[in-house]
N, C-alpha and C positions, 0 to 999 in steps of 0.2 A: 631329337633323341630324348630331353627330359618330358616328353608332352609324354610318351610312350612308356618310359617308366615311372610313370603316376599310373597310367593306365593299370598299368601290373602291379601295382602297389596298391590300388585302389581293390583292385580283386583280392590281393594278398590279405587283406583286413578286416573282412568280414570275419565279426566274432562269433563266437558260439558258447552255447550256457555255461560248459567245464570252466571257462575261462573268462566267464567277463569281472570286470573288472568292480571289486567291492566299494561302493560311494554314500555316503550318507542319508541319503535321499532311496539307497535303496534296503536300508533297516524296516525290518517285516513291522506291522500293526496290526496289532489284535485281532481291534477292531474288523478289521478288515479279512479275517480271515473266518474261512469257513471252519464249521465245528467240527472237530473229529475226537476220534478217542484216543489217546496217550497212551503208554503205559506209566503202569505204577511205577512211584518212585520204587529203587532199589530190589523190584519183585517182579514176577512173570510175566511178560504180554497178558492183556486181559482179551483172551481170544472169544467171550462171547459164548463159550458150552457150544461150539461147533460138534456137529456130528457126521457121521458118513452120509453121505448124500448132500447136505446142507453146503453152500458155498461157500467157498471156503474164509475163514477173516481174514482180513487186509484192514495192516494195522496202516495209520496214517502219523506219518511223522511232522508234527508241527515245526518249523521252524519259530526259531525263538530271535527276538531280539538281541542286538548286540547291547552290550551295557553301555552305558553313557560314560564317558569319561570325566573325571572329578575336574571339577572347575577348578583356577590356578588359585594358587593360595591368595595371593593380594586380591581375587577378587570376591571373596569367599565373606568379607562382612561388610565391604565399600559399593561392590559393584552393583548401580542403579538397574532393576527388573526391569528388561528387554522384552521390549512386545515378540513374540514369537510368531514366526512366519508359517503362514499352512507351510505342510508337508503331503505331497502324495503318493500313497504307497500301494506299489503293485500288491495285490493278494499272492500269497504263494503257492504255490504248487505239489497236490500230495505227491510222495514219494511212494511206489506200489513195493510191498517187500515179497516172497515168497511165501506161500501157508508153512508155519509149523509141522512138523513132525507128529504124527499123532504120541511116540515116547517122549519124555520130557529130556530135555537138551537145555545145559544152560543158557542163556539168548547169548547170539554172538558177538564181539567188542564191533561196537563202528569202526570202519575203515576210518585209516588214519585220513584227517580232512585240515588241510594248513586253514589256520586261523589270525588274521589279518591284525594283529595287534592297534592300529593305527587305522581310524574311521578311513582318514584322506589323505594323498601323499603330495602337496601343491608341486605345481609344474608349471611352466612360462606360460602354459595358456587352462589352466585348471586350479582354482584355491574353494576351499570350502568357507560354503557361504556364513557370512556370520550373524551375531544376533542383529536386531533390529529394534535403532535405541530414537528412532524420527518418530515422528507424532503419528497418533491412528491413521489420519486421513492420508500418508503419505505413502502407507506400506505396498499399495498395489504399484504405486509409479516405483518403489525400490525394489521389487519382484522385478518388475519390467528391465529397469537399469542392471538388472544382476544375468537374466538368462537371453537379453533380446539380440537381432542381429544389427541392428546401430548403437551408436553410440547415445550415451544417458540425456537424457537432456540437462541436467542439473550436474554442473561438472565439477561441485564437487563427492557427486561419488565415481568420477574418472571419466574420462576421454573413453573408454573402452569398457566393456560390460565387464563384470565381475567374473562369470563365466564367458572365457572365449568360445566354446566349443560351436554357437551357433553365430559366432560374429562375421557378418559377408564382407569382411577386409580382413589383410594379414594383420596380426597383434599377438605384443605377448605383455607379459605384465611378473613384474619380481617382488613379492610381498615380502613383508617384513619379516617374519619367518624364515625365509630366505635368505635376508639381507644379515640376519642376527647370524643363523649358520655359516656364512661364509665372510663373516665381521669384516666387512671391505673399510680402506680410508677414505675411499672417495667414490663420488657417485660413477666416475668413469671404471672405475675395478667391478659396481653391479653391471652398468651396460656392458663390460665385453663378452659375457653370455648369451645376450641378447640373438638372432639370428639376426642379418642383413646389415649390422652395426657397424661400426670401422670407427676404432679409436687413437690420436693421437694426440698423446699428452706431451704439453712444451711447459709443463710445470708442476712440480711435486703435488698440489694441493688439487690439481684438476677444476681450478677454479676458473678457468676460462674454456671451458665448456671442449672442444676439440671432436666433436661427433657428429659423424659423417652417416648415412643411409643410402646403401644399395648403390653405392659406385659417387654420392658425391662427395666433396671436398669437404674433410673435418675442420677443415682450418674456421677457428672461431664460431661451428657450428651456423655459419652464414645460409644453407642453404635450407634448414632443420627448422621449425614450429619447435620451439623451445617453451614448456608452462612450469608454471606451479600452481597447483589447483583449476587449471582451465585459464588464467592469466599468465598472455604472452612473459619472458623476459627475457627476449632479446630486444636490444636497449632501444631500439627504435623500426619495428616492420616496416613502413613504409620510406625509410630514409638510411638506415645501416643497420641489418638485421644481425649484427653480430653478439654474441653471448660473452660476456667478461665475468659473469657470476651464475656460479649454478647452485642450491642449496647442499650442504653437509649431510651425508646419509642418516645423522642419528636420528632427524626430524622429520622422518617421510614414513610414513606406513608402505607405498608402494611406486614404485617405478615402471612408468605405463609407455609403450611403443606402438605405433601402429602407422602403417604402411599404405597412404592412399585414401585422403579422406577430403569431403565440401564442410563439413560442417567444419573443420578446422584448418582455415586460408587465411590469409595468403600465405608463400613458404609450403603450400603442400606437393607441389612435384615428388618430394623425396619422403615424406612423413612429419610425423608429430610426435614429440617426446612429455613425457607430464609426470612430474616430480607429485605426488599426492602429498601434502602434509597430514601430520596429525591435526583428526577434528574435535571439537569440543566434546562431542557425543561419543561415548562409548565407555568399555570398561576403566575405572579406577586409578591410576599408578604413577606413583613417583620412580620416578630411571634414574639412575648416576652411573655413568663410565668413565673410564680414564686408561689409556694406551699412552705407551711409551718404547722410543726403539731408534735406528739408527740407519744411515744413507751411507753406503761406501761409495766414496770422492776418489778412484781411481789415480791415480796422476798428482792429487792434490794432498797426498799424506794425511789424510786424516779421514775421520768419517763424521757425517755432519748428526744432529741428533735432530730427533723428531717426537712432536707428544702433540695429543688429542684430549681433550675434556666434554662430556656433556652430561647435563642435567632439564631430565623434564617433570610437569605435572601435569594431568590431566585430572580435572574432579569435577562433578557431576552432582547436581543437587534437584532436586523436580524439575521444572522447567529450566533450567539453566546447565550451561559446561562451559568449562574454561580449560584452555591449553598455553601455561608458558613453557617455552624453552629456551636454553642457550648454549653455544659450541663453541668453544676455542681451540686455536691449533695454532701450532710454530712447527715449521717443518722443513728441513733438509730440501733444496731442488737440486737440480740434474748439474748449474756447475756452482763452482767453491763461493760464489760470489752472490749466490740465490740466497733470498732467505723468505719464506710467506708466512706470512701472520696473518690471522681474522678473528674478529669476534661475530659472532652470527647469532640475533634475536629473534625469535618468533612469536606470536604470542596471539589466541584467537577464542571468539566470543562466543557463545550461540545461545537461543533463546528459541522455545518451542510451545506451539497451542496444538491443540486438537487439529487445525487444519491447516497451518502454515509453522514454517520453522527458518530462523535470521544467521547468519553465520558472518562475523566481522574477522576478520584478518589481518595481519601482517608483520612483515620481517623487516630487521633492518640490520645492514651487516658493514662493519668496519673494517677493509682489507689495509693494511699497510706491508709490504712487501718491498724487498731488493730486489728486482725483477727486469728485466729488459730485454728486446727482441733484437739485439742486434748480438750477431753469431758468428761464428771462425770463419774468417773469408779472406783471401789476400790480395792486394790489389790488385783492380786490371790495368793493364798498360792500355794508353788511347790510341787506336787507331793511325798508323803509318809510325809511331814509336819505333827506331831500331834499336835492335839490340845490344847496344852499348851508352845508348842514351844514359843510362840510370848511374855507369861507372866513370862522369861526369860527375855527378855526385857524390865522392867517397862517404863521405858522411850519413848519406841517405841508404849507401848501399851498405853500410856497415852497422847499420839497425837490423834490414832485412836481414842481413845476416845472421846477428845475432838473434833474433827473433825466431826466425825458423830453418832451420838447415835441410828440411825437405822440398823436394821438387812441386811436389801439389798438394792445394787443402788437405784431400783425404790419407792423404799418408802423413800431412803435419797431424790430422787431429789422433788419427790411431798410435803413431807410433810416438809422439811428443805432447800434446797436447791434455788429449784425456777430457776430465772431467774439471781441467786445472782454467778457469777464464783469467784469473789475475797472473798466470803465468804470460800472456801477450794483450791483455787490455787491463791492467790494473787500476784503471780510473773510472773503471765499471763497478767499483764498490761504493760507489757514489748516485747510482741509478737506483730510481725508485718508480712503482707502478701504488697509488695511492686511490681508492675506491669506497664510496658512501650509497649503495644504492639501497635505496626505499620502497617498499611493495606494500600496497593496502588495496583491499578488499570487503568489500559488502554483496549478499546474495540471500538475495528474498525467493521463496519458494511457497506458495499458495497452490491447493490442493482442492481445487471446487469439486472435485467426487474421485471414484477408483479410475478414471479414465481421462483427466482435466487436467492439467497442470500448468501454472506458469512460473517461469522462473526469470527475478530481474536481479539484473548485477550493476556494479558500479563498481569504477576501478582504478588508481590511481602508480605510476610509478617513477620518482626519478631518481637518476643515477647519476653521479659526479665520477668522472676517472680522468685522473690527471697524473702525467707521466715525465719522468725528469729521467735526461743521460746523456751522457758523457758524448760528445759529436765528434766522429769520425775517429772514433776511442783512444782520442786524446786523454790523458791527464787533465782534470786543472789543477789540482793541488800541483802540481808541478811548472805554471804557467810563472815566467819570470816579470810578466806584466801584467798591466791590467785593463786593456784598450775594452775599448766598444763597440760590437758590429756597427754597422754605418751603410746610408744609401748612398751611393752616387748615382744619379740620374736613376735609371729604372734598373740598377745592380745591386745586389745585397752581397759585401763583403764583411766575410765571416773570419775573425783570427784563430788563431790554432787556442785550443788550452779551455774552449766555451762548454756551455751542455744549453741544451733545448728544453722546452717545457712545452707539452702536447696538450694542450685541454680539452677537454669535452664534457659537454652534459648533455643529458638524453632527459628525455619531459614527456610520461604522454598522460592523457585522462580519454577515460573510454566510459560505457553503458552498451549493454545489450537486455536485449527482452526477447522468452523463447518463451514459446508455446509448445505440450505435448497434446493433440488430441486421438486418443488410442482408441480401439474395438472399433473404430469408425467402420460402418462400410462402404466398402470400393466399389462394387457392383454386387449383382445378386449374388448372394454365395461366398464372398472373399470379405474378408476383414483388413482393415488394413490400422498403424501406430503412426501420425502422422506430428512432424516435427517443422516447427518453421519458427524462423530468427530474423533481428536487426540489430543489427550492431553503428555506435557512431564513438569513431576516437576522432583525439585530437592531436598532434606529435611536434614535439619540436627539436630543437640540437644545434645548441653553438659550438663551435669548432674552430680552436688558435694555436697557433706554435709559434712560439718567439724563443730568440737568443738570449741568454743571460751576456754577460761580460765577462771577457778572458779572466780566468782564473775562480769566478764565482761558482760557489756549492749552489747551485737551486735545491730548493727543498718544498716539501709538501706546502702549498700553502704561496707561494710566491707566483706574482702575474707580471712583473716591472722589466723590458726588455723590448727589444728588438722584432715587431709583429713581422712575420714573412707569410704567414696564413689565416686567413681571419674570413669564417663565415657563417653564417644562421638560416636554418632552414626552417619551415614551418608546412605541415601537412595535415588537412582534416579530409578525410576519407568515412565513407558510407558501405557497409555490408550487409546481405542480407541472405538468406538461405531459405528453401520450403525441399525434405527431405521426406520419403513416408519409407514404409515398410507391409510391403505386400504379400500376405500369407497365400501363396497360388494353392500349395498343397500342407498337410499337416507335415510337411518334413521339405518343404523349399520356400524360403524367403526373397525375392525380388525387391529390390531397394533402389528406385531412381530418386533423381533428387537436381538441384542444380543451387549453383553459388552466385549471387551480384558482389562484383566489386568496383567502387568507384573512388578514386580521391584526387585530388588539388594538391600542387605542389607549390613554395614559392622560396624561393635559395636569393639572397642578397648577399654577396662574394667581393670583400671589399681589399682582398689582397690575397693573390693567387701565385704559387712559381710556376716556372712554365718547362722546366727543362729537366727532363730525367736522367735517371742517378743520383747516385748518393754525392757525388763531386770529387770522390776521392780522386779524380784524375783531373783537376784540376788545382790542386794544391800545389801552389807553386810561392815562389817569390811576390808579395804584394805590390809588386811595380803593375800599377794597373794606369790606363787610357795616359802614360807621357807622368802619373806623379806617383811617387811612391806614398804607398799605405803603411802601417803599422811598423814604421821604422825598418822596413823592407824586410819585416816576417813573411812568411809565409803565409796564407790566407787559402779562403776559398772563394770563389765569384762566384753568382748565378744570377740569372735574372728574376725579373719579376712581375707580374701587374699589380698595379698601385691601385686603378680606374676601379670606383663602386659599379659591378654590374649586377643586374637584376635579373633572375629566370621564372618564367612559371609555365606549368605546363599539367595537363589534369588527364586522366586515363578511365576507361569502365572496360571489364570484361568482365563474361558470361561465362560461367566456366560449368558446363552437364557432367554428369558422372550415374553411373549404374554399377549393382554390385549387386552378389547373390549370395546366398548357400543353401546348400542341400544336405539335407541328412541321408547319407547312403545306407548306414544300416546302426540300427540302437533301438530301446526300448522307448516307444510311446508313453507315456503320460499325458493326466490333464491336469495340472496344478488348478487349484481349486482356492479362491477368496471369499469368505465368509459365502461361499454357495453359488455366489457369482464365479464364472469362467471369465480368467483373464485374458485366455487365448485358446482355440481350440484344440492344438495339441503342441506339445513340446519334444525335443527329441535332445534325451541326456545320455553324455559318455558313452559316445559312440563314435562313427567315422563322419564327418563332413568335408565336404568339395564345396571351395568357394572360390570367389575371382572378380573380376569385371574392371570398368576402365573409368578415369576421370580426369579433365583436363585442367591443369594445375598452371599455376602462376606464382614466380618467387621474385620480390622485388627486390631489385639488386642495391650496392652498397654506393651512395650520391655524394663521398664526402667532395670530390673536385671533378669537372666536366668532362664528358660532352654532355649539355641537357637539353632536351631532356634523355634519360637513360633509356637504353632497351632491356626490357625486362626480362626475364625466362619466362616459356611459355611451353607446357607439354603436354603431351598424350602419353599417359601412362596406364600399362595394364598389370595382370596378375591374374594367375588361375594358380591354386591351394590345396591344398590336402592338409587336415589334420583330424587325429585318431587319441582314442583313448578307449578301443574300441577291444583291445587285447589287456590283459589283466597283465599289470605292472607296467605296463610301456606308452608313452608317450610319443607321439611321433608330429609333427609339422614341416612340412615343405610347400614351397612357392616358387612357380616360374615367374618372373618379371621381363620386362621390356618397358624402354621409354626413348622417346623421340622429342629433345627439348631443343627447340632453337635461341639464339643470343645467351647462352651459356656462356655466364659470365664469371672469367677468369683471374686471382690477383695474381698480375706478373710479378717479378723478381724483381722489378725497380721499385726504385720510390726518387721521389723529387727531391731537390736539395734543402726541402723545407721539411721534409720528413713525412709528405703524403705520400701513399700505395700507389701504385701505376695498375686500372685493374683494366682488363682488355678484355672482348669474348669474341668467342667461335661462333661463327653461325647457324650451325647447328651440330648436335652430337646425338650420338646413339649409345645406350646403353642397356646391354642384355644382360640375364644372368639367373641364378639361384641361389638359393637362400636354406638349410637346414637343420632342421632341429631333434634331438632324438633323448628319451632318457631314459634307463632300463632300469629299478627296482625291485631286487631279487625277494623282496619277503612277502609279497604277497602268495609267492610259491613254497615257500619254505617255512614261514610262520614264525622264524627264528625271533632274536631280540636284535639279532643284529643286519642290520639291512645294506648289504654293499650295493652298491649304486653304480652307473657308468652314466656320463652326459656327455652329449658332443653338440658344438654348432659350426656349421660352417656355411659362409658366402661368397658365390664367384661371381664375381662382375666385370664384364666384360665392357669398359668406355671406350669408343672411337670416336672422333673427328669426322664426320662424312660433311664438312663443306666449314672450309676457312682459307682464308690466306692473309698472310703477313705482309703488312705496311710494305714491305718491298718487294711484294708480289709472289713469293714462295707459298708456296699450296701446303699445308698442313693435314692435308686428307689422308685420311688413315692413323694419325697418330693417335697415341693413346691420351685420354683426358687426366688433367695433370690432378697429384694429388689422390688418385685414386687406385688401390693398390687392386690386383684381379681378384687374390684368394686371402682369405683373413680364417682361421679357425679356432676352437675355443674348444679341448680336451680335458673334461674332468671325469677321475673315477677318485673314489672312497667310500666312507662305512659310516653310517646313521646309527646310532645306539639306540634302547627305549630308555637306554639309564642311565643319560643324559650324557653321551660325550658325541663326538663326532670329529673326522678327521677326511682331508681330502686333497690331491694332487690336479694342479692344474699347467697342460702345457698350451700357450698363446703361440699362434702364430699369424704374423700381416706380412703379405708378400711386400714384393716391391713396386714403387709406382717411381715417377717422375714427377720433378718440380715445374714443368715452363714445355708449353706449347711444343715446341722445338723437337722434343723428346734426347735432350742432349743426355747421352752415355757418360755412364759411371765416370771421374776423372773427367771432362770434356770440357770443361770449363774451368780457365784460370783461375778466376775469384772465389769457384767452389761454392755459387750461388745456386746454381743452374746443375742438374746431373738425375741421374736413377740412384734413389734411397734404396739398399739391396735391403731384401727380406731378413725376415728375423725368428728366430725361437726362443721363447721365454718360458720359465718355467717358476710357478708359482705355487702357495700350500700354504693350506693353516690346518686350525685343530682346535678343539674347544670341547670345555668338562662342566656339567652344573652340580654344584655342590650341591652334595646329598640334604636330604630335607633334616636330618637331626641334629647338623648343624648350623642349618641356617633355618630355624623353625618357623619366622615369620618371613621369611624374602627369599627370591631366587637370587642367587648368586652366578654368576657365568663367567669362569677364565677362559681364556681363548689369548693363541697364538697366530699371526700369519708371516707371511714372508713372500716376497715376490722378486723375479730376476734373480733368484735363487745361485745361478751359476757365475752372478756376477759378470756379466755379457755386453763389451761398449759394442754400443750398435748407435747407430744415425738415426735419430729418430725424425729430425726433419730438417728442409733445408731455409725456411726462412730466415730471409738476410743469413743466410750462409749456414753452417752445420754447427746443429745444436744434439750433442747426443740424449739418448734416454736416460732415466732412471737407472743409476744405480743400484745393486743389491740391497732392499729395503727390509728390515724385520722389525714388527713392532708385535709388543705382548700388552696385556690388558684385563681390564677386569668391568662386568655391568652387574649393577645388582638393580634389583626390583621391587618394591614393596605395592 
């Protein structure tokens, strides 16, 4: 049914001259125009002394250029002379009027003609191109990177071309422009615009990444190519692809998506995200902002406060540019007990000649947070338990009691609970998530002619995240002792009143070297842009959880305890790609290509638990094997392996891919470099049909066995439509489908040592759509003020077509956990010329499931396991730039937002039990500019 309405969509958009749409590129030139005769300013047609008989004149009306719009003030005596990019411009067209009257008649006023205030109006997949501040020899490969249908070779000018219009994969891209209009606090507030995107956030700072594409699992962004600049940071691809730090919006020019790609693997099944930083090169400016505002805590009597800071420079001297920046935040989370803090560094080099250009790198960011993943759940009774077991225990039953007087999780957290965690775990103010990751980068770019390029990089990142909390959300401060966990034989007993300390570090160093060789040709008559890489990392990742002692605060920094888990992984892996781009026709692109992947793996695991769950149903009386423990406290047992063992095990796959587009209908050009043809024709701001298939591979997460893992493996397609082909309107849609087998799932447990229990399906399918739309009314109306309407929405449809559970039950058919069908994103508001702007936005994510099973809402006693029901959120901001005669040398920008407006407790997810969303958030602020 959608293959059919593209069809009809596709015819529906053929534009025509009344209406196309006004772009930069198609501003008249003089030059280029043939000579005619004008009339005189202010006086009569100059009809030439026409007489009867003679032909009659035919005045020809010149179009004139639109005026250039004045550069910003900061950059009007700093900003370093940007090489300028050919432009090519159609000739225009005379206009035939009627002959004169032979009586004289004053000439008639022009038909009213709306006048576009605004060269360009960016769009998720259209931004106007900007100056070009790279060395001479570089500007034909930054043409190429701005209009072409692959992606750049040189990443950092993005994963995705400047202009998507002729890109043969789904992408969209949110420029800074964008990001300032709609002053988001986090980079998960830019992506839920995005189409195909599915976000959930399990913490106010969105600093643990939570973004999902096209039906997979957000959780920790495990399944997502996560970059900054074209450098992976998810903490280890080949060992635990999961994301625990994403950058802060103030320091990103643009936020890049794209849907289906070889040159960016492994983790490509689902897509590739790419946070762009600010580069060394470009215009001038010192930035200072600062927001402030407030978290309503439901439940919890108070509302927690939240503030933002950043400061950047960017300056630019002949051969050289430098960018520091820096971000701080303290912010309000989702319960009373949350609190996230970071300081985030940036800071990057560059250095440019005539025919190469250096760019050095990196961030370093100090998270220190109250944070913890353990969530409202109530205990489950074990297996043949009756039910009067527990009233045995007065004592025990008169806790539960008083703790919750509801019959199930979800009716304790709505109608008791709330936003309140120290109302029934209060020794969770004690939990800490503590984080130092480090990112550095080096990228050489040499420029042997308009057609040559190579680009080599080097790459470095490690990350520490060490996590302290309260175990089985006991108290310790309240512990009347002070025992020791302790082994007996191969059992680790655990007293009540401990916390746990999770350590991990992630290690990798990489290089890659890429070739662009373009105008090649393919056979007689075809040209073709030919791209080919290798890449060599190298990864590592230790990984411990030990016990403190009853009663002991662990704190940031503490390693002395009790090891229950103890292991070190080490991974060097080889990649390489050869991608081209096949010009079949001046308006169809053909792009095969194909991916190597190969790596070695080697895990030495020298203390494993072996028994899942968390053990709550085990806490009992410490009379363990005939002697009593802990002065016959309570305790927990589990078992354990002690035994060092060793695994290795090494993988290569081949992974082909093909992609197209086609320009269905738009104006021809030939962009033109110093005389030379970069390509023989281009087709801008128009409608193009893209699509095609590539088979992807995402490595799954190795912290505990079986090894070696089975990976993800799919066949993923897409066929596309996107337009800019109608004047003001915007449009993108994409069918998908994918078939991934060993879909790998993290279940609801975790061991009593506090590792994930991750399980997979063997195989899943998942269909669906993706769309994007944006209507700005001023291109019709010419007004100042431009009201706007945007919509995106994605349905995806995950099924189960082949699993069954350890005890034999068939799970065929059920839906893939995690992944909600419908997700939408509703904005309308009003763009000013005179600097304000205001706008409504209503979110919505359907419902998904946590856990294979597809266990119904309420279906589970602990309240781990269930359907998270859909939601409606309703968000807005607003924002003014102070008028120029009071801020004569700087822009000035206040700006208001708000989100969850209505103040709405909804579930936002069910790890380790139910953690609701965000609170009603409003923060207000101020950026200035110089």
């Amino acid at each position: 049914m959608f293959w059919g309405a593209l069809a009809v969509s596709t015819a529906a958009l053929l534009p025509y001259d009344a209406i196309g749409q006004t772009t930069e590129n198609e501003a008249v030139s003089e030059e280029a125009a043939p000579s005619a005769t004008t009339p005189a300013s202010g006086g009569e047609p100059q009809t030439g002394g026409a007489t009867e008989g003679d032909v009659p004149a035919v005045e020809i009306i010149q179009p004139q250029a639109e005026p250039e719009q004045p550069p910003e003030r900061e950059q009007a005596e700093s900003k370093p002379e940007p090489k300028r990019r050919p432009v090519s411009r159609p000739a225009p067209q005379p206009v035939v009027r009627a002959p004169e009257p032979v009586a004289y008649e004053p000439p008639a006023q022009p038909a009213f003609e709306p006048i576009e205030p605004e060269l360009f109006f960016p769009t998720l997949i259209t931004q106007q191109q900007p100056d070009y501040y790279g060395p001479a020899g570089g500007e034909a490969s930054f043409e190429r990177s701005w209009n072409g249908a692959q992606s750049p070779v040189n990443p950092l000018n993005g994963i995705a071309p400047g202009n998507l219009q002729n890109f043969s994969e789904a992408g969209s891209r949110v420029t800074r422009q964008q990001i300032n209009e709609q002053d988001p606090f986090s980079t998960n507030d830019i992506l839920q615009r995005v189409p195909g995107v599915n976000i959930v956030n399990d913490d106010g700072a969105a600093r643990n990444g939570g973004i999902g594409i096209r039906g997979s699992n957000p959780r920790r962004s495990r399944k997502v190519l996560v970059m900054e600049d074209g450098q992976s940071i998810n903490m280890s691809l080949y060992i635990d692809p999961s994301v625990h730090n994403v950058p802060p919006p103030d320091r990103i020019e643009a936020v890049e998506v794209i849907k289906g790609s070889i040159i960016y693997a492994p983790n490509n099944n689902f897509g590739a995200i790419n946070f762009r930083n600010l580069q060394p090169f470009g215009p001038n400016e010192f930035v200072m902002s600062g927001e402030g505002g407030g978290v309503a805590l439901e439940g919890a009597g108070s509302d927690g406060s939240a503030g933002k800071w950043h400061v950047h420079n960017r300056s630019t001297w002949g051969n050289w540019g430098t960018v520091v920046s820096y971000t701080g935040a303290d912010v309000q989370g989702a319960w009373d007990t949350e609190r996230l803090r970071y300081n985030d560094f940036y800071a990057a080099l560059g250095w440019k000649d005539t025919n190469a250009d250096f760019v050095l790198s990196g961030s370093y960011t100090r998270q220190r947070d109250n944070y913890d993943e353990a969530n409202l759940e109530f205990e489950e009774e074990e297996d043949g338990e009756e039910e009067g077991d527990l009233a045995e225990d007065e004592e025990l039953e008169e806790e539960e009691e008083t703790a919750f007087q509801s019959d199930t999780v979800e009716e304790a957290f709505f109608k008791e609970v709330k936003h309140c965690k120290s109302c029934y775990n209060p020794g969770s103010r004690f939990n800490t998530y503590n984080a130092d990751p480090f990112r550095l980068q080096g990228v050489l770019n040499y420029y042997f002619d308009e057609d040559t390029t190579s680009t080599t990089r080097v790459y470095y990142m490690h990350h520490r995240r060490d996590r302290y909390q309260n175990f089985e959300g006991a108290d310790p401060s309240q512990a009347e002792d002070a025992f020791s966990p302790l082994f007996v034989g191969d059992e680790a007993l655990i007293p009540e009143g401990v916390m746990i300390g999770r350590l991990r570090t992630y290690q990798h160093v990489g290089g890659e070297q890429r070739f662009e060789l373009a105008n090649r040709e393919f056979v007689s008559g075809l040209n073709q842009d030919l791209q080919m890489g290798v890449r060599l990392e190298h990864h590592t990742f230790a990984n411990r959880n030990f016990f403190g002692d009853q009663g002991e605060i662990l704190r940031d920094g503490d390693k002395k305890g009790l090891t229950v888990f103890d292991s070190e992984h080490e991974t060097d892996a080889v990649s390489a790609y050869l991608q081209t781009v096949i010009h079949a026709t001046p308006a169809i692109d053909i792009v095969p290509g194909i991916r190597f992947e190969h790596f070695n793996s080697k895990v030495v695991q020298t203390a494993s638990s072996e028994e899942e769950g968390e053990g709550e149903h085990e806490l009992d009386e410490c009379d363990y094997a005939g002697h009593e423990y802990f002065e016959g406290e309570e305790c927990v047992v589990f078992a354990l392996e002690r035994d060092t063992k060793n695994f290795s095990f090494n993988k290569t796959y081949w992974l082909p891919g093909i992609s197209f587009s086609w320009g269905l209908f738009g104006q021809q050009t030939a962009p033109v470099y110093d005389g030379k043809s970069l390509q023989d024709y281009e087709t801008v701001y128009h409608t193009t049909m893209y699509g095609g298939y590539n088979r992807g591979v995402t490595i799954p997460v190795q912290r505990e066995g079986p090894f070696p893992p089975e990976d993800e493996l799919g066949n993923n397609f897409q066929l596309g439509l996107r337009s800019t082909g109608i004047k003001g309107v915007t449009l993108d849609m994409a069918g998908f489908f994918k078939n991934i087998s060993n879909y790998q799932i993290k279940g609801s447990a975790t061991t009593a040592s506090g590792q994930n229990v991750f399980t997979s399906a063997d195989e899943v399918q998942i269909s669906g759509f993706e769309m994007y739309g944006r209507l700005d009314s001023r291109p019709f109306t010419g007004w100042d003020l431009n009201p706007f309407a945007e919509a995106t929405y994605t349905y995806s449809n995950g099924e189960i077509t082949e699993g069954i559970l350890p005890g034999g039950e068939s799970i065929v058919g059920n839906r893939i956990p995690f992944s909600p069908r419908e997700v939408a994103y509703l904005t309308t508001g009003i763009e000013s010329t005179a600097g304000w702007n205001a706008s409504v936005s209503f979110v919505y994510r359907g419902e998904f499931y946590t856990d294979v099973e597809n266990t119904p809402y309420g279906g589970d006693p602990s309240g781990e396991d269930g359907l998270v029901p859909s939601v409606w959120l309703l968000n807005a901001r607003a924002n003014y730039t102070v008028p120029q005669n009071l801020m004569p040398k700087a822009d000035m920008v206040l700006f208001v937002s708000g989100e969850n407006l209505t103040d709405e407790l909804y579930i936002t997810d069910r790890e380790d039990g139910v953690k609701p969303g965000l609170g009603r958030s409003v923060m207000a602020g101020a950026r200035i500019k110089w």
